[in-house]
VMD Tcl script that builds the backbone (N, CA, C; Angstrom):
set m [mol new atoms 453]
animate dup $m
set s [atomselect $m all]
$s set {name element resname resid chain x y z} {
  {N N UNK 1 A 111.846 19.893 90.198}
  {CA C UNK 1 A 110.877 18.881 89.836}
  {C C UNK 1 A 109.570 19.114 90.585}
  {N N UNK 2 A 109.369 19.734 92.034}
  {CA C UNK 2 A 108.487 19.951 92.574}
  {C C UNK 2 A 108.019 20.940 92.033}
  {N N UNK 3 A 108.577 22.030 91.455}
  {CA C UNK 3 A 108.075 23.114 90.905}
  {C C UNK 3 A 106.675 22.650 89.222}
  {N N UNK 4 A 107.591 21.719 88.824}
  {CA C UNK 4 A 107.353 20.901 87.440}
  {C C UNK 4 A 105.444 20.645 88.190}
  {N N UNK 5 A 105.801 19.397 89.012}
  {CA C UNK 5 A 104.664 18.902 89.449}
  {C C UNK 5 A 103.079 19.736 89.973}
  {N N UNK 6 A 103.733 20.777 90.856}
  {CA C UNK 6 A 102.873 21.798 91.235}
  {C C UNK 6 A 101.901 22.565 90.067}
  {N N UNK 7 A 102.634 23.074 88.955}
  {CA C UNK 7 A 102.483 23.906 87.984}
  {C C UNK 7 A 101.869 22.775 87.226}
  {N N UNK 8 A 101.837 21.591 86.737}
  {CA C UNK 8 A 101.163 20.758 86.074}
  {C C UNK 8 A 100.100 20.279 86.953}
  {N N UNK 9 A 99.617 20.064 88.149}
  {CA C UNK 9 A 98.922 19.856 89.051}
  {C C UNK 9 A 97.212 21.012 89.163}
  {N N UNK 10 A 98.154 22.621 88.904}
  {CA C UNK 10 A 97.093 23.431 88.327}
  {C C UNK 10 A 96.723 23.671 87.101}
  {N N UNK 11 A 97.734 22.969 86.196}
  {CA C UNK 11 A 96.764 23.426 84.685}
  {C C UNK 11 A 95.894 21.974 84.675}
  {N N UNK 12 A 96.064 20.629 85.445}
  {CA C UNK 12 A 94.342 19.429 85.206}
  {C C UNK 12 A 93.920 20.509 86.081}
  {N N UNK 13 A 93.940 21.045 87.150}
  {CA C UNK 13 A 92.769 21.555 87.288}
  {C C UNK 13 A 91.907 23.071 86.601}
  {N N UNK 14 A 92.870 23.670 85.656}
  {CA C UNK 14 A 92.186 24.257 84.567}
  {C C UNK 14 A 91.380 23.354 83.591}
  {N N UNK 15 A 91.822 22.068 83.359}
  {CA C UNK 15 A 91.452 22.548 82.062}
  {C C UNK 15 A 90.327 20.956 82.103}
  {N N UNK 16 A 90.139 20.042 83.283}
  {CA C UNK 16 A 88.919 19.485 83.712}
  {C C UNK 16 A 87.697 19.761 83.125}
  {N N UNK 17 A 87.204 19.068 82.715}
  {CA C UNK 17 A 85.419 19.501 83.003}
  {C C UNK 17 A 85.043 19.830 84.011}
  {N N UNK 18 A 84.800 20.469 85.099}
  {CA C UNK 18 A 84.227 20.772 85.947}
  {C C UNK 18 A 83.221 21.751 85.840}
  {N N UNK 19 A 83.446 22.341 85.077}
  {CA C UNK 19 A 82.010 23.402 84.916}
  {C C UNK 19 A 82.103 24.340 85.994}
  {N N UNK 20 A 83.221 24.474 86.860}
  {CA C UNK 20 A 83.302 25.357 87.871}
  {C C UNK 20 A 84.243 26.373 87.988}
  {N N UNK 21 A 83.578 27.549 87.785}
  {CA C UNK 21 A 84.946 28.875 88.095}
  {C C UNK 21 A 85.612 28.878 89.072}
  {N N UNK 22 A 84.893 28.362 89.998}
  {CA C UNK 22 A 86.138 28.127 90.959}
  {C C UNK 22 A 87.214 27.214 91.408}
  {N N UNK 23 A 86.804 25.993 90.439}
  {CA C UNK 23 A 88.218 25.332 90.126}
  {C C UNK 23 A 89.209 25.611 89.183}
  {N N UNK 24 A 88.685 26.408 87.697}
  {CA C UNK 24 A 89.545 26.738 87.172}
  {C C UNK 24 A 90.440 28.114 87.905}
  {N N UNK 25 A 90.065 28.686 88.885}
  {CA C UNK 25 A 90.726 30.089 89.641}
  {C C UNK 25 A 91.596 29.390 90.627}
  {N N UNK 26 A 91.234 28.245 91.129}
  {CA C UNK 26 A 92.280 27.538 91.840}
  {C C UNK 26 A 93.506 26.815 91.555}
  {N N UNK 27 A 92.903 26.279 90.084}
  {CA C UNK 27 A 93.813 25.966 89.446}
  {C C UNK 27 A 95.069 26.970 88.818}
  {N N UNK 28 A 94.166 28.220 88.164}
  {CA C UNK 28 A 95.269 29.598 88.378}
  {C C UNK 28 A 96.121 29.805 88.846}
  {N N UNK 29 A 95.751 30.194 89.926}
  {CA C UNK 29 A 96.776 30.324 91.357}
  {C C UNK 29 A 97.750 29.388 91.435}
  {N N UNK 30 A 97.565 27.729 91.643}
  {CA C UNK 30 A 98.155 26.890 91.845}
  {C C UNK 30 A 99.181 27.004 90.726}
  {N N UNK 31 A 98.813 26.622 89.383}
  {CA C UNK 31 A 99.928 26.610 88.669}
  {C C UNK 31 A 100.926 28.171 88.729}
  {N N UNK 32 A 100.152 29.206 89.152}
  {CA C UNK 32 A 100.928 30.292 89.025}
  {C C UNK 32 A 102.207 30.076 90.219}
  {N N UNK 33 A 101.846 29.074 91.293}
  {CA C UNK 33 A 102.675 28.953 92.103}
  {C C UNK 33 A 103.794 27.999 91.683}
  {N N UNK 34 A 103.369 27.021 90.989}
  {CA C UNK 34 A 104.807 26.577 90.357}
  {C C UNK 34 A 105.157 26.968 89.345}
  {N N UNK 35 A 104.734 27.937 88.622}
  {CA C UNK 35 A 105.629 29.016 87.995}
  {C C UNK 35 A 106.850 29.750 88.312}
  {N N UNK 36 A 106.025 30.520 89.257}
  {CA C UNK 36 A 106.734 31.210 89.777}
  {C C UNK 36 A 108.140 30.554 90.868}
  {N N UNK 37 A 107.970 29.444 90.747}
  {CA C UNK 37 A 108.784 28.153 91.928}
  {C C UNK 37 A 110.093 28.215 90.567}
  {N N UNK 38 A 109.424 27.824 89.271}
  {CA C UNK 38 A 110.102 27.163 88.098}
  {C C UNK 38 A 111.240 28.296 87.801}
  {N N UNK 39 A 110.707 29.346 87.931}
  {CA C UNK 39 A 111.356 30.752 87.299}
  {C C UNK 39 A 112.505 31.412 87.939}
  {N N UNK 40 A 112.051 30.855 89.199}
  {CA C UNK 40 A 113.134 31.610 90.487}
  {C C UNK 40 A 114.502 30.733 90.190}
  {N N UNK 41 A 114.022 29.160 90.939}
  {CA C UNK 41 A 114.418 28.010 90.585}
  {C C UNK 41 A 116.170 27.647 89.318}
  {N N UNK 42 A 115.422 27.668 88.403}
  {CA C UNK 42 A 116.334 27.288 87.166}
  {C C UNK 42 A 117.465 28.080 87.097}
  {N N UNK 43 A 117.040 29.397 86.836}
  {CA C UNK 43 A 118.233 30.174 86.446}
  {C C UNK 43 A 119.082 30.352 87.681}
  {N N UNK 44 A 118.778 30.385 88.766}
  {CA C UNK 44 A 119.810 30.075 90.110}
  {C C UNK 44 A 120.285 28.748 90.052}
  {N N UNK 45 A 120.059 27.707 89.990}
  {CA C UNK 45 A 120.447 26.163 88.972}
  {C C UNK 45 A 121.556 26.460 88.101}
  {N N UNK 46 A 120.995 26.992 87.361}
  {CA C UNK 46 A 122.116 27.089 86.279}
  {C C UNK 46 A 123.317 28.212 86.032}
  {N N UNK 47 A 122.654 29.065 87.049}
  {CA C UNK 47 A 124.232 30.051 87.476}
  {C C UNK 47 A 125.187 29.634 88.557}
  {N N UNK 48 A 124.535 28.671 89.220}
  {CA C UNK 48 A 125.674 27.908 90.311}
  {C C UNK 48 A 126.273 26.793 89.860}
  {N N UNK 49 A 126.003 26.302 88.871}
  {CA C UNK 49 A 125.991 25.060 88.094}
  {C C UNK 49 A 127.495 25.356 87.019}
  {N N UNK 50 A 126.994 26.951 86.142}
  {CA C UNK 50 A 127.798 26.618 85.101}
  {C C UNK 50 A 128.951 27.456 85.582}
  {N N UNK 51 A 130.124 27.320 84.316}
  {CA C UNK 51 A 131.312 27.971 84.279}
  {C C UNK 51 A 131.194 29.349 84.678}
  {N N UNK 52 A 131.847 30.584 84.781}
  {CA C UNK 52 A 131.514 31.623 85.112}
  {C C UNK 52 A 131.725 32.224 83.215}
  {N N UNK 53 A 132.473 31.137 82.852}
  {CA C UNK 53 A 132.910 32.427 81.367}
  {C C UNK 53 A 131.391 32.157 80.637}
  {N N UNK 54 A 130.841 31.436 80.737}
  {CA C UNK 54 A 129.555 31.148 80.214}
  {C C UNK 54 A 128.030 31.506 80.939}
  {N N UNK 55 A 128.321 32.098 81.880}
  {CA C UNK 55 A 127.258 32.174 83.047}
  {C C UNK 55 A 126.128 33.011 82.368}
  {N N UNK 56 A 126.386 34.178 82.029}
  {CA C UNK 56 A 125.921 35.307 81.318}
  {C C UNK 56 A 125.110 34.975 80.218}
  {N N UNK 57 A 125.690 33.957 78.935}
  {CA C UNK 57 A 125.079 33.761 77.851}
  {C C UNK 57 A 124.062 32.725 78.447}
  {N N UNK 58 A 124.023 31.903 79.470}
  {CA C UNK 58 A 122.863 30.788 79.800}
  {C C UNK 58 A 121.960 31.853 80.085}
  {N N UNK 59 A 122.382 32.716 80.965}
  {CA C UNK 59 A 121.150 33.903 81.519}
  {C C UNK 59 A 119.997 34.612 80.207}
  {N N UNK 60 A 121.038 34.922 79.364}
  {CA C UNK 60 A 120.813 35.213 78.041}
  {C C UNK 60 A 119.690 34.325 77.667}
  {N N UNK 61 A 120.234 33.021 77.251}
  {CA C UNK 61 A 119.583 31.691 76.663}
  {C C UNK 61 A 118.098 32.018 77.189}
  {N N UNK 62 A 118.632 31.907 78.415}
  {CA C UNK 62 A 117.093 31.303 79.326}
  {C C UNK 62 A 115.770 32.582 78.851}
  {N N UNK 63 A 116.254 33.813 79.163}
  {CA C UNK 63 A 115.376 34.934 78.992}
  {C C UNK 63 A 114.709 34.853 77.516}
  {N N UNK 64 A 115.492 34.294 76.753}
  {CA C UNK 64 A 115.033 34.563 75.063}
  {C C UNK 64 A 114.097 33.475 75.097}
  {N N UNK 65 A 114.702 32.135 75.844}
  {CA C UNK 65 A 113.475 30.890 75.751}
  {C C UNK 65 A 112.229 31.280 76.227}
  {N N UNK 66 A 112.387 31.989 77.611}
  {CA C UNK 66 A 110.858 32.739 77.870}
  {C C UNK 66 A 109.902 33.637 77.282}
  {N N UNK 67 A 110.723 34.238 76.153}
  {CA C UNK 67 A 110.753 34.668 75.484}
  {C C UNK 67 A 109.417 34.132 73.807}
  {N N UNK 68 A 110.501 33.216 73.615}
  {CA C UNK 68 A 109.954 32.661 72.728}
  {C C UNK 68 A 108.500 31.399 73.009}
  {N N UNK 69 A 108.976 31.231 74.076}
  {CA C UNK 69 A 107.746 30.552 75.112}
  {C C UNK 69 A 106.489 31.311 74.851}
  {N N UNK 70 A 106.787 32.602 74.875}
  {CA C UNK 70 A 105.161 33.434 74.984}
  {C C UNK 70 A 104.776 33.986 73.460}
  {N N UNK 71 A 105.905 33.957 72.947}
  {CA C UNK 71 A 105.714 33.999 71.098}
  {C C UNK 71 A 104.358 33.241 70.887}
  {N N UNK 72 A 105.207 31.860 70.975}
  {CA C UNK 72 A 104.615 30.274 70.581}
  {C C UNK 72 A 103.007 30.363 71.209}
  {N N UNK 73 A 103.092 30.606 72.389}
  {CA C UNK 73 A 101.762 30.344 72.868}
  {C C UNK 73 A 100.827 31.463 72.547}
  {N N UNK 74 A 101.080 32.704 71.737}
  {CA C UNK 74 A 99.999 33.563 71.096}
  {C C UNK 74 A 99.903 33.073 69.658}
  {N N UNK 75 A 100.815 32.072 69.407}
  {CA C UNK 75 A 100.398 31.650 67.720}
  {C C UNK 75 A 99.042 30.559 68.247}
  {N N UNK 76 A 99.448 29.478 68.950}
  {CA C UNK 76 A 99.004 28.323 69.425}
  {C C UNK 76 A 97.515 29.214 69.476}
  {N N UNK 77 A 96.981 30.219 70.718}
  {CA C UNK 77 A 96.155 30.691 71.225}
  {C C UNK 77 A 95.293 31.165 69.719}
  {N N UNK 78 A 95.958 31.926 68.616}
  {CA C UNK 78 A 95.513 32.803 67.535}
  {C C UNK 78 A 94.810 31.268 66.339}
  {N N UNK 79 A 96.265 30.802 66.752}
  {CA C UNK 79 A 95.587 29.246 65.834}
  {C C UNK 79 A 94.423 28.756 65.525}
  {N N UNK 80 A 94.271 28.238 67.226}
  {CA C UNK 80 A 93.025 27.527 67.861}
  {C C UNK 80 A 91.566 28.711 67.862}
  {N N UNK 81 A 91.939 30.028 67.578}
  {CA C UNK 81 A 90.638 30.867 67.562}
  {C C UNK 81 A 90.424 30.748 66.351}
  {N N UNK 82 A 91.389 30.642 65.449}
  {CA C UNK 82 A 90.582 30.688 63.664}
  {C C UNK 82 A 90.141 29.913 63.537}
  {N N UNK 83 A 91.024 28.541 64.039}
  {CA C UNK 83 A 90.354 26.764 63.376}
  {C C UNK 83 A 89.715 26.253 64.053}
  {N N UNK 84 A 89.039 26.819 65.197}
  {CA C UNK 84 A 88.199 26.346 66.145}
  {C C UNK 84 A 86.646 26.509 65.732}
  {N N UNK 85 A 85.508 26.368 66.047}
  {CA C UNK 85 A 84.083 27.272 65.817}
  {C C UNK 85 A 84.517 27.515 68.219}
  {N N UNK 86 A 83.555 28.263 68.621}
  {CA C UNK 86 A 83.505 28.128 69.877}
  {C C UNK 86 A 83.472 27.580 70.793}
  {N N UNK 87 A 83.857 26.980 71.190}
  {CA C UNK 87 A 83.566 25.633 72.021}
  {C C UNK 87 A 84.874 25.778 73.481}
  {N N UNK 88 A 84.508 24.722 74.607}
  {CA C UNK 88 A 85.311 24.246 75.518}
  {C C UNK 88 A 86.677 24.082 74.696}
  {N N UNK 89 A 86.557 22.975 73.875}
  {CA C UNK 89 A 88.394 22.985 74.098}
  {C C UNK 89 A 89.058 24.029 73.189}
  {N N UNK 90 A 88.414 24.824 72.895}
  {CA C UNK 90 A 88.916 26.394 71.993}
  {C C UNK 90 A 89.988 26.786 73.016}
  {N N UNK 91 A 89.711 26.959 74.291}
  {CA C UNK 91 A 90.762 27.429 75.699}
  {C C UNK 91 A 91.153 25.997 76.314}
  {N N UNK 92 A 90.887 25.000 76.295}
  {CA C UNK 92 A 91.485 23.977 77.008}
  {C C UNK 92 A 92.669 23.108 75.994}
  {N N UNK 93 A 92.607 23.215 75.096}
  {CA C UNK 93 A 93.949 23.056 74.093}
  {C C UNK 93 A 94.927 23.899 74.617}
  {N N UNK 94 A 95.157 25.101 74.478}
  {CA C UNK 94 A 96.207 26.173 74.921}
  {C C UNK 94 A 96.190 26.024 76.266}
  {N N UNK 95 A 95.616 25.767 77.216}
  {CA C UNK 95 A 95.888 25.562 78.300}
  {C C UNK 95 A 96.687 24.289 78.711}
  {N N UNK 96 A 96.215 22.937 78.212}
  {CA C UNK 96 A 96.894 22.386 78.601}
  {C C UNK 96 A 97.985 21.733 77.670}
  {N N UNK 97 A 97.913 22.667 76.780}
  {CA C UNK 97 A 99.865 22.289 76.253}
  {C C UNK 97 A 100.790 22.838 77.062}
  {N N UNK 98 A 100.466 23.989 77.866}
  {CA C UNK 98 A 101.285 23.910 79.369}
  {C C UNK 98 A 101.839 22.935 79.693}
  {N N UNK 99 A 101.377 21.904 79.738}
  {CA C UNK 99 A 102.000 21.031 80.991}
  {C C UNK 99 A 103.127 20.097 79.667}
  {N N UNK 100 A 103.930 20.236 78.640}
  {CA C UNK 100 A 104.744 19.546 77.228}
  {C C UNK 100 A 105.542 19.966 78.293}
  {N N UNK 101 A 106.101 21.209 78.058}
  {CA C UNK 101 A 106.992 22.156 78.550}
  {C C UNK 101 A 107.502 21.940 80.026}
  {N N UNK 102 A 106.454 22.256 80.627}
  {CA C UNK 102 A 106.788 21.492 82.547}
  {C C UNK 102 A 106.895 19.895 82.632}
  {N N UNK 103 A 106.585 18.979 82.222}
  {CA C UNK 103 A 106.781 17.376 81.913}
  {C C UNK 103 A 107.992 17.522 80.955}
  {N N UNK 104 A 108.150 17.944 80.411}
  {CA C UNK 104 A 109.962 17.766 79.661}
  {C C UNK 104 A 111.167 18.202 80.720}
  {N N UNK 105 A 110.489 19.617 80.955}
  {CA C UNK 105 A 111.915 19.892 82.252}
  {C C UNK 105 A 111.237 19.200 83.138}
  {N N UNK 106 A 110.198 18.742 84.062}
  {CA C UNK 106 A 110.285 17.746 85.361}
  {C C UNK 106 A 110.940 16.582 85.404}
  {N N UNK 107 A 110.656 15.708 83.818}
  {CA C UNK 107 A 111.521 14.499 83.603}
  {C C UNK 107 A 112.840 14.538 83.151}
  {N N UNK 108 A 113.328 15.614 82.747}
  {CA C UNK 108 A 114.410 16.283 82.549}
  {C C UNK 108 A 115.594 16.457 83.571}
  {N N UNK 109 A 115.108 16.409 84.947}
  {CA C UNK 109 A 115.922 16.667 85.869}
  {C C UNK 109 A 115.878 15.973 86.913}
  {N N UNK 110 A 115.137 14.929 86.408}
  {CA C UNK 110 A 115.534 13.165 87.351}
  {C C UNK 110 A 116.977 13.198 86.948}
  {N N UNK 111 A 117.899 12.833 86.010}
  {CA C UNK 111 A 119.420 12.874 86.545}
  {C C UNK 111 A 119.924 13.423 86.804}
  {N N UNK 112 A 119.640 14.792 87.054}
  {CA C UNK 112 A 120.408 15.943 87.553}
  {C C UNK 112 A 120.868 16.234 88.943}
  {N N UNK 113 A 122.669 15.913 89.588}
  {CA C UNK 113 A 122.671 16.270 90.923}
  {C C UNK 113 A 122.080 17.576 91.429}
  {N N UNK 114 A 122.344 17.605 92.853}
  {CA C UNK 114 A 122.043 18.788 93.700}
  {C C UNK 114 A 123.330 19.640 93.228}
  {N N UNK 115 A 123.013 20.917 93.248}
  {CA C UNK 115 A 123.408 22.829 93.241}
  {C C UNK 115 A 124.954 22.285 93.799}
  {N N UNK 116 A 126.185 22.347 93.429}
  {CA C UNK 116 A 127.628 22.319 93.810}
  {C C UNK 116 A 127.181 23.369 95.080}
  {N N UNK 117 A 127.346 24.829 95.073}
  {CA C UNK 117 A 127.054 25.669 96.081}
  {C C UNK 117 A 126.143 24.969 97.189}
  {N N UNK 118 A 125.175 24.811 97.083}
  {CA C UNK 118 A 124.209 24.007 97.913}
  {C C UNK 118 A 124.778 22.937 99.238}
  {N N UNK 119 A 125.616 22.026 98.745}
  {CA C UNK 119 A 126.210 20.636 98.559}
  {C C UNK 119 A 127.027 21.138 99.369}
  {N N UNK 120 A 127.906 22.423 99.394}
  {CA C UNK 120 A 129.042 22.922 99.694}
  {C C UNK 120 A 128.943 23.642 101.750}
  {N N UNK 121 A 127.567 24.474 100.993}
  {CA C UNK 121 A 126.789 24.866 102.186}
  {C C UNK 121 A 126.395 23.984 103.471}
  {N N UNK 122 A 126.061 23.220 102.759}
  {CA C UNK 122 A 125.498 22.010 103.468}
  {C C UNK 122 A 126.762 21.013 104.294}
  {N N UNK 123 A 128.072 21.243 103.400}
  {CA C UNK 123 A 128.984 20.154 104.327}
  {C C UNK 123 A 129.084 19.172 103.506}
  {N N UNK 124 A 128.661 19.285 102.272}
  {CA C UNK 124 A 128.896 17.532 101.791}
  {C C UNK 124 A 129.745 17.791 101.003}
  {N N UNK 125 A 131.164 17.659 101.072}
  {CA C UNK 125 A 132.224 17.857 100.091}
  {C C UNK 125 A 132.490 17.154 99.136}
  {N N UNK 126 A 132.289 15.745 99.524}
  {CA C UNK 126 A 132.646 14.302 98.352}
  {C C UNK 126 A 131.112 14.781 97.176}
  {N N UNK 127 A 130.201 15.180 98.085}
  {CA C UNK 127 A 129.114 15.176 96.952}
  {C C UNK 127 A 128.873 16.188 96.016}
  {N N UNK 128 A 129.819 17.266 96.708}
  {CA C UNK 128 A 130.112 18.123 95.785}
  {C C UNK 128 A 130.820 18.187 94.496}
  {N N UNK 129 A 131.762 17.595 95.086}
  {CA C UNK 129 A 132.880 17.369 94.216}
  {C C UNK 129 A 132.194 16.089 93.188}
  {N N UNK 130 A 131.491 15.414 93.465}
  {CA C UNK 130 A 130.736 14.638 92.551}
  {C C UNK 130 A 130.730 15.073 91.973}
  {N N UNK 131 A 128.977 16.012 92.125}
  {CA C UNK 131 A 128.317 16.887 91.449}
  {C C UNK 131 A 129.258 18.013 90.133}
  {N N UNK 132 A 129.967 18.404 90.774}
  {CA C UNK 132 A 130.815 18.975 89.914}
  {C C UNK 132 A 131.397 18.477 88.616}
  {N N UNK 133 A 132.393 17.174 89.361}
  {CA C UNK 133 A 132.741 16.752 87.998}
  {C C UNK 133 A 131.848 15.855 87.376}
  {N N UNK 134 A 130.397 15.770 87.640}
  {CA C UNK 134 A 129.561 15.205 86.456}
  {C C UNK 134 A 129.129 16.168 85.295}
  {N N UNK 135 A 128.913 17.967 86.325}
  {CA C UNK 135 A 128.357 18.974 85.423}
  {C C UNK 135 A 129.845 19.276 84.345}
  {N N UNK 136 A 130.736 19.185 84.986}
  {CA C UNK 136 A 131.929 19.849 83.918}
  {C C UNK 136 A 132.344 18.429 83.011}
  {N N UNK 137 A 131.953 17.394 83.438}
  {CA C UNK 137 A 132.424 15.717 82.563}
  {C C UNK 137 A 134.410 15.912 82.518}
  {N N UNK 138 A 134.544 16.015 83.857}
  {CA C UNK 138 A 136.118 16.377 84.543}
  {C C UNK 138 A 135.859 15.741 86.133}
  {N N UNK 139 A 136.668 14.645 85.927}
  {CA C UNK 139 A 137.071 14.217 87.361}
  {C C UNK 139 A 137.870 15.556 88.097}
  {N N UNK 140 A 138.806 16.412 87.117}
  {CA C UNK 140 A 139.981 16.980 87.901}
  {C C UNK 140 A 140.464 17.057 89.022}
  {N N UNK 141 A 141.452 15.341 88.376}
  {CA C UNK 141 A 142.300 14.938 89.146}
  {C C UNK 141 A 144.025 15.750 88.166}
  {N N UNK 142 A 143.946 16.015 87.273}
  {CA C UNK 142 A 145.287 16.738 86.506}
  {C C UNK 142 A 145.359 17.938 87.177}
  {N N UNK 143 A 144.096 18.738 87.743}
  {CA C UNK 143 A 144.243 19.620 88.668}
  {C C UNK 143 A 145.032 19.526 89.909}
  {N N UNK 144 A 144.746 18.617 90.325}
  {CA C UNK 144 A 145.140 18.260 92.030}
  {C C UNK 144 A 146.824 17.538 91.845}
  {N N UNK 145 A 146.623 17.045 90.582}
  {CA C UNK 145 A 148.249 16.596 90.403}
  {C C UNK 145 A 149.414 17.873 90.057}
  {N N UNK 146 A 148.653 18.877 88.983}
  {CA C UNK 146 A 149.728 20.199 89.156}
  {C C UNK 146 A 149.908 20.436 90.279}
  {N N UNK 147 A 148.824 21.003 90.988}
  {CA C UNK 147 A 149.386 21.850 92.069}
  {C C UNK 147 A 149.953 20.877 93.378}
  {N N UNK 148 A 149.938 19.345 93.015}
  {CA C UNK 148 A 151.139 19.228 94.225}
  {C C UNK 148 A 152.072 19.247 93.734}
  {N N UNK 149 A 152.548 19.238 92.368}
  {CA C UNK 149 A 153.687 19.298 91.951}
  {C C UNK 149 A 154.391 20.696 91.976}
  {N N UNK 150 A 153.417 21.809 91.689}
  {CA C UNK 150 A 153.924 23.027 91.869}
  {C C UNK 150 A 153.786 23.843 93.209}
  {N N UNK 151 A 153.302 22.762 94.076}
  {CA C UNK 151 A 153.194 23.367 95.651}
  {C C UNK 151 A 154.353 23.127 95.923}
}
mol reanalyze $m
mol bondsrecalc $m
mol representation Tube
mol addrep $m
């Protein structure tokens, strides 16, 4: 979510009136930093998160969404150059539809616990075990009942 915030934090400051190159270069940078936060981020999320028989195809998922992420935004970009005449928001449209994408996953992951691994690292076992059986929607307690039965 901090990643979300950061990266939406530098595209207002792209895409402002300011009339200044050097806020839109700050703004650059900045969002490039919660980019790059977002990118690292998720897919370590979601490989500690999911099943292992499924781990691979999320990896999959995710790469094609980035994928198609940069499709979308050369139509968007090609769009706005035909149906545009020249102007400011010719580049400040495509810029800040950036922030759909980062505001869906930032609000997206207000219910989401903390990393099982994380949780684990850390010592918090009950919260792990939360965490867990909210991501799998399995208390597994039929688990813990076999194996005292077959201990």
């Amino acid at each position: 979510m901090a990643s979300c915030a950061v990266f939406t934090l530098g595209v207002v400051l792209q895409v402002i009136p300011s009339h200044s190159l050097a806020c839109f270069y700050v703004g650059r940078f900045v969002s490039g930093l919660g980019l790059g936060a977002a990118t690292a981020v998720a897919p370590s999320y979601n490989a500690e998160m999911a099943p292992k028989e499924i781990r691979g195809q999320l990896g999959s998922g995710m790469q094609m969404l980035f994928a198609l992420g940069v499709m979308i935004s050369y139509w968007i970009d090609y769009g706005v150059a035909i149906g545009m005449s020249v102007q400011s928001a010719q580049w400040q449209i495509p810029v800040g539809l950036q922030m759909v994408p980062a505001a869906v996953l930032g609000f997206g992951l207000i219910g989401f616990p903390e990393s099982v691994r994380w949780l684990v690292k850390k010592e918090r076992y009950e919260e792990a075990w939360a965490s867990l059986s909210w991501m799998r929607a399995d208390d597994g307690m039929w688990r813990v009942g076999v194996l005292s039965v077959a201990g």
